[in-house]
N, C-alpha and C positions, 0 to 999 in steps of 0.2 A: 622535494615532495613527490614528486611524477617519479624519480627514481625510486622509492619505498612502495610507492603503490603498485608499482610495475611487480617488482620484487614477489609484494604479500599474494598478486594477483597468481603469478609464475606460481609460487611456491604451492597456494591453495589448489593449481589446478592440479598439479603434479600429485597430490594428495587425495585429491579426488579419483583420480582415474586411477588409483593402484586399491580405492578402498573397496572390501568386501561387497559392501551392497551395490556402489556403481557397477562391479564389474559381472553381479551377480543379475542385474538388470540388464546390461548392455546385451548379457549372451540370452536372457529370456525375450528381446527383443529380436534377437539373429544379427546381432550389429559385428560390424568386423572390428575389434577391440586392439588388436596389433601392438605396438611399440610406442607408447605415447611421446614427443617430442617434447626437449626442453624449450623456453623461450626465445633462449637463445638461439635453439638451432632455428626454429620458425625465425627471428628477426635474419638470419643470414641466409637461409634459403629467398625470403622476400627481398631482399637485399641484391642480394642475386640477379635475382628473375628480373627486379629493374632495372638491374644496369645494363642487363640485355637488350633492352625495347627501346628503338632507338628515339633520337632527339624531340622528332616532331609526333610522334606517337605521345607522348608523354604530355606534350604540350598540349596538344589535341586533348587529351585526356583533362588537364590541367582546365582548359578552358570550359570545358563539359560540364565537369563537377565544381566548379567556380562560377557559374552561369555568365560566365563573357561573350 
């Protein structure tokens, strides 16, 4: 279930940011519109970034937003 919603979610945004009026708003806003990223690529770029940060960074992190 979390794998299809994941999906419908990916899919819908990817559709939004290529459609006419989003993009026709974003540039009457002055917004920088670029390359929009698949899910994918966002899930491996975050992926990434926390494999970087090391052990007790994370833990620290863990206990913070866990209120331990």
């Amino acid at each position: 279930m979390a794998d299809d919603l994941t999906r419908t979610l990916r899919q819908a945004y990817l559709k939004l940011v290529v459609s006419p009026d989003y993009l026709a708003e974003a540039i009457k806003r002055g917004l920088d519109i670029g390359q929009p990223n698949t899910g994918e690529e966002l899930a491996q770029f975050v992926a990434g970034k926390l494999t970087s940060f090391p052990p007790q960074t994370i833990a620290e992190y863990r206990r913070f937003v866990e209120h331990q």
